[in-house]
Structure formats: C-alpha cells, structure tokens
Backbone as a ProteinNet text record, in pm:
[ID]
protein_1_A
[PRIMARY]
XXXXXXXXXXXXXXXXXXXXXXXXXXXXXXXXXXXXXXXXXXXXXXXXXXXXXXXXXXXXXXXXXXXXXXXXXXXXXXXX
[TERTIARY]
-642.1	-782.7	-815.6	-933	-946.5	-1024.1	-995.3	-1026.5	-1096.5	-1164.1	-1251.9	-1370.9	-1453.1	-1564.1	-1644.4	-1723.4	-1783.3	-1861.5	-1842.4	-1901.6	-2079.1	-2152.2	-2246.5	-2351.5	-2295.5	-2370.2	-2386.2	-2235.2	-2225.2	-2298.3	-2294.9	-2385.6	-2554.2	-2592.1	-2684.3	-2782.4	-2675.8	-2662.4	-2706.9	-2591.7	-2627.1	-2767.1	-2749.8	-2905.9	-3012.9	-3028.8	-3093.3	-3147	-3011.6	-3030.4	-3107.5	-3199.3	-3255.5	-3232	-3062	-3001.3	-3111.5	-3149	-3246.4	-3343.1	-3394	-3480.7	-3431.4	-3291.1	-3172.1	-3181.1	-3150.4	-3069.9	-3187.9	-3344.4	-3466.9	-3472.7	-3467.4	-3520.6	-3426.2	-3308.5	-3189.7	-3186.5	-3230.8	-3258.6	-3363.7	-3494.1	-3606.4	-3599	-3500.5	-3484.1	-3463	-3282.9	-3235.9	-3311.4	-3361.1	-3447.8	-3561.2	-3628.8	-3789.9	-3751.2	-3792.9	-3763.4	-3841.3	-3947.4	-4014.7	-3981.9	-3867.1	-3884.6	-3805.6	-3812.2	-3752.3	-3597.6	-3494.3	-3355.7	-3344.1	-3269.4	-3280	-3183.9	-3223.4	-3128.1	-3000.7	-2923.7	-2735.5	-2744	-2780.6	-2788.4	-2871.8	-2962.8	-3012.5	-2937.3	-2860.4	-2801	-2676.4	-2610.8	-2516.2	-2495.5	-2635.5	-2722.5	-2725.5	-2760.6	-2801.3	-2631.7	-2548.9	-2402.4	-2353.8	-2358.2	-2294.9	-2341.1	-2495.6	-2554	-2548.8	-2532.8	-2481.3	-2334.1	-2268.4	-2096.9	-2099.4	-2151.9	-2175.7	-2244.4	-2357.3	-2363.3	-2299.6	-2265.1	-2242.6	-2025.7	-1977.7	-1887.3	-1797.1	-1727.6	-1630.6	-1593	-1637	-1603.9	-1473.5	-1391.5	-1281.6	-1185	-1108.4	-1019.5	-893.4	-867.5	-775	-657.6	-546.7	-417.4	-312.8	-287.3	-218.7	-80.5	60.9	154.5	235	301.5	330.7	492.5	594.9	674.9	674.4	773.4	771.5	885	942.5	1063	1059.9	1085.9	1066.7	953.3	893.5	809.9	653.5	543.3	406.4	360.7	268.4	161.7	11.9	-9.7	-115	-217.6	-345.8	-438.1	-550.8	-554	-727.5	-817.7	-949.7	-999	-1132.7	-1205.5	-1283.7	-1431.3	-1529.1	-1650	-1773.5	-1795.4	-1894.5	-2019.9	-2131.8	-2229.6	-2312.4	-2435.5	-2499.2	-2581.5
3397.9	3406.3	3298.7	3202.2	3127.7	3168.9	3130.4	3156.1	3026	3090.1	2957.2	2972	2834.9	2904.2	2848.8	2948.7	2929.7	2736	2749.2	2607.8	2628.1	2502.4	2522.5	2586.8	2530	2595.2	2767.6	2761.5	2946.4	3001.8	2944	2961	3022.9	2868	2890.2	3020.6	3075.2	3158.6	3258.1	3283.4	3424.6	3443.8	3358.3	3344.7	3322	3345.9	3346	3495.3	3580.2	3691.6	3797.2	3867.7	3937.8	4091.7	4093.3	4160.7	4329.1	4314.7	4426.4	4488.1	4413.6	4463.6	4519	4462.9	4560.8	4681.1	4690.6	4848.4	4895.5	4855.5	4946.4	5013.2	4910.6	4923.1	5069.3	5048.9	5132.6	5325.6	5261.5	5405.2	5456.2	5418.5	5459	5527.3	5473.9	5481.6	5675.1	5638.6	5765.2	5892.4	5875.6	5933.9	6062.3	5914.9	5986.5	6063.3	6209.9	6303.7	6214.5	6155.3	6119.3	6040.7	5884.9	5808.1	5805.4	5651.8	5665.4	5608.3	5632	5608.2	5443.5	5362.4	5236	5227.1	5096.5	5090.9	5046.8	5079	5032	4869.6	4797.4	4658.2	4627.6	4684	4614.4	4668.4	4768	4834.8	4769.2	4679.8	4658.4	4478.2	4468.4	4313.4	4328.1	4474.3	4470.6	4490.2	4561.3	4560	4463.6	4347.9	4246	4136.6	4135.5	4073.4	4106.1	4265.6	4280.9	4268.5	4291	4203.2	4096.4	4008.2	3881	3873	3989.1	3944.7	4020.5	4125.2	4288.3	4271.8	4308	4322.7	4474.8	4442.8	4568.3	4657.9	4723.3	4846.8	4973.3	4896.2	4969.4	5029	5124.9	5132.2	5045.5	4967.4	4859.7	4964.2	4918	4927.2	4843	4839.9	4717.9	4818.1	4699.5	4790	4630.7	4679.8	4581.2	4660.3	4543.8	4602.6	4587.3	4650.6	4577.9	4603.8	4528.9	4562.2	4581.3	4727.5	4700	4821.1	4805.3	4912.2	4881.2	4899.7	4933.6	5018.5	4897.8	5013.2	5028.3	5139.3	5177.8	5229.7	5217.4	5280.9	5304.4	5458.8	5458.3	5548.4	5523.6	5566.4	5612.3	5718	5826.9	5852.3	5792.7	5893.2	5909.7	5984.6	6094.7	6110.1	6068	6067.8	6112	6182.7	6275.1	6218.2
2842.5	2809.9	2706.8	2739.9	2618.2	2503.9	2380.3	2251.2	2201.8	2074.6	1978.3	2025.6	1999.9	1988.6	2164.6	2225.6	2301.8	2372.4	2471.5	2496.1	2470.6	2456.8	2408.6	2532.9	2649.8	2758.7	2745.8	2755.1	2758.6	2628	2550.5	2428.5	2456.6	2498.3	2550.1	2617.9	2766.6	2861.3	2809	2697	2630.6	2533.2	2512.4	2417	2483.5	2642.6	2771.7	2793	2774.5	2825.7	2728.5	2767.6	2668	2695.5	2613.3	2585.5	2509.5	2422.9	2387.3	2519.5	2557.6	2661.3	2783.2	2827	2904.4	2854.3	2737.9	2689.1	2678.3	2648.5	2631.2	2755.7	2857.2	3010.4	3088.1	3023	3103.4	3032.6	2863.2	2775.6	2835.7	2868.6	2911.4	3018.4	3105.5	3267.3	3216.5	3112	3123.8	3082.8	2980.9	2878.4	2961	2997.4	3027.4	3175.6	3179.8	3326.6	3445.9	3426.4	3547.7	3562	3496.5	3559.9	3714.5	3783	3885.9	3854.6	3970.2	3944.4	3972.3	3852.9	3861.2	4021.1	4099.4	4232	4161.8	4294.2	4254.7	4192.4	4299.9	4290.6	4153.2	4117	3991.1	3856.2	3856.1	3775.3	3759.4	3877.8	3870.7	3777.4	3784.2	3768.8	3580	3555.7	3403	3353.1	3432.7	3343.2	3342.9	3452	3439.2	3349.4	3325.6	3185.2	3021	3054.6	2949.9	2874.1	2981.7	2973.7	2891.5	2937.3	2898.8	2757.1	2686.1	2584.9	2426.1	2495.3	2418.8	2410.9	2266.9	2277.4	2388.2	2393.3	2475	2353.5	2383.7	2247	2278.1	2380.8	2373.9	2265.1	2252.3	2137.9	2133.9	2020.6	1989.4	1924.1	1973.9	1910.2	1862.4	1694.6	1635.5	1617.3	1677.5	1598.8	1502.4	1414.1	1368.5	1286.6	1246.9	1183.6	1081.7	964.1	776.5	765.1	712.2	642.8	473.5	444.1	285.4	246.2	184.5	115.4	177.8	172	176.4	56.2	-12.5	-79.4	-23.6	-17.4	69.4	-40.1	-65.2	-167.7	-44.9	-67.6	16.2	-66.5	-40.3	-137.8	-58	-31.1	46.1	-49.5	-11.1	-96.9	36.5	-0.4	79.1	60.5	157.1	88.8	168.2	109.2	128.7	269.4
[MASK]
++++++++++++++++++++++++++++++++++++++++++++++++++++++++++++++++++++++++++++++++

C-alpha cells in the first residue's frame, strides 16, 4: 500500500466530494419514517465516495515487545 502524502490530483478528488452532504443525505434517508428507500446502485455510489474521503474506523491492534521494565502513569478525571 502506498504511504506519504497524497498526489495532488487525488487531493484534489477528495476535496471534490462533498463528503457532509453524503452523510446528511443518507441520515435523513434513515431518520425520517416517510422517506423513500435510497436505490442499491446509488447507495452503493455514496459508500464508495465516502471511502474515498472518510477514515476506516476499524479497531487497530499494536503488539510490541520490551525487554526490561515499563513505567506506565495513567491518570483518569471525570467530568460531569
């Protein structure tokens, strides 16, 4: 997979897509009882644009080894 920073085209692309107005268009869809059901094909049109501009919010797993000690400090506050 390549890394660094985006070509300026693809740059571009994404700064094409108007990413907000996807997710309004698709919340609205779900939301409101009357609306109508977006079709397959155009639904399939807004995930693949949004791919393109929205990170993957999968869960990441780091393992790593140490040899030796770890100091660890965590520190928790709670707020109202």
């Amino acid at each position: 997979m390549p890394t660094g920073t985006p070509a300026k085209s693809t740059q571009k692309i994404r700064e094409l897509i108007k990413t907000e107005e996807l997710i309004t268009l698709v919340q609205k869809n779900v939301l409101s009882p009357r609306a109508k059901p977006i079709n397959q094909t155009k639904l399939h049109a807004i995930k693949m644009l949004l791919n393109k501009t929205l990170p993957d919010l999968k869960a990441l797993e780091q393992t790593i080894s140490v040899d030796g000690e770890i100091d660890l400090n965590v520190q928790v506050e709670f707020l109202d």
